[in-house]
N, C-alpha and C positions, 0 to 999 in steps of 0.2 A: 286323473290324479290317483286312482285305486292303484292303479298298473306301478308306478312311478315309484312307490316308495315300500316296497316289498322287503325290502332287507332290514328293517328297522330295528331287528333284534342283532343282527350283526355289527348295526352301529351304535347301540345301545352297550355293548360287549366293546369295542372300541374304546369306547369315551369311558369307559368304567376304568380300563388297562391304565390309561391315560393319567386318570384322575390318581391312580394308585403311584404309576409313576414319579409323578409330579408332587406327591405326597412324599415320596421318599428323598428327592430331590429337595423339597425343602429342608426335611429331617437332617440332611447333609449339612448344608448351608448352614443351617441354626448352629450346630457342630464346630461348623469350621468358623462362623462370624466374630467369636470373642478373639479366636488366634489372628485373624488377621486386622481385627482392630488393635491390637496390642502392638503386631510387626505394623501399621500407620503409624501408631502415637512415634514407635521407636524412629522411622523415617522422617516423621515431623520435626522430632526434637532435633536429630543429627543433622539434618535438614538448617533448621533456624542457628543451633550454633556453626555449624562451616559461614553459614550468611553472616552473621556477625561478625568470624573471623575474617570476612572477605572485607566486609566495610571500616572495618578498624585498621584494614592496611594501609600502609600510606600511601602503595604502589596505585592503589584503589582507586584511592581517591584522587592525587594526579591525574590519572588516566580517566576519571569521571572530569574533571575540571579542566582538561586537554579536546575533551570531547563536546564540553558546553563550547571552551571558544571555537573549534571547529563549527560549529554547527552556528555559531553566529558570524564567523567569517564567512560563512556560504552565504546567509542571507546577506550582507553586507556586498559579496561578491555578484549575488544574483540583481540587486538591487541598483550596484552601478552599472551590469551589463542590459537592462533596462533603462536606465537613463541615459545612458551613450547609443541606445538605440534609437530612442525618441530622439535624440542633438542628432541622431545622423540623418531622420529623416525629415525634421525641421531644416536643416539645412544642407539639402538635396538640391543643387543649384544648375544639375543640367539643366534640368528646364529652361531657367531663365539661359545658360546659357546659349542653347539652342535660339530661343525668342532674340537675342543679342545679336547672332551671327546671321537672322535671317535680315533684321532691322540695317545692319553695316551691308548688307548684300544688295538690299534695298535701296538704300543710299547711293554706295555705290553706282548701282545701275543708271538712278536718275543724275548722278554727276558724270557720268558717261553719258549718256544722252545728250545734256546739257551740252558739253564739249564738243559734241559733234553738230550738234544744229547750231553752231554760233559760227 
């Protein structure tokens, strides 16, 4: 551990520079923090009245009120393509067709047989 840390005044001299830096760096900031809270407020307020102007339009608000029924004809939309789904697989009827055409084959066969042993 003796070996290891020899330079301790070099880093001592580091962190001193550092500390002066970062001292002045604040001094800046303090400086500059009134001016650029002043240019926020002014961005806030121009900010909140455009938004007003924008909600007061009537172009606005169609366009909001065009957008609610879009967004409930979707659900509306998605809603019947969900239940024409379920009617399509409730009523999936190869199957039984299939089962139908084996039963008539069936048949069949034993009514041909019939006819031939009589």
């Amino acid at each position: 551990m003796n070996g290891k840390f020899t330079q301790t005044d070099g880093l001592k001299e580091k962190c001193e520079q550092e500390k002066v830096i970062l001292a002045q760096m604040k001094k800046l900031i303090n400086v500059m923090k009134p001016g650029l809270s002043k240019q926020m407020t002014y961005h806030s307020m121009t900010h909140d009245t455009k938004k007003n102007q924008i909600m007061q339009n009537d172009i606005y608000n169609r366009l909001n009120e065009i957008e609610k029924k879009l967004i409930n004809n979707e659900m509306q939309i998605y809603a019947i393509q969900q239940y024409i789904e379920a009617r399509g697989a409730e009523t999936n009827l190869q199957g039984m067709i299939m089962e139908s055409m084996t039963v008539c084959n069936d048949i069949n066969m034993e009514i041909i047989k019939r006819s031939l042993s009589v």
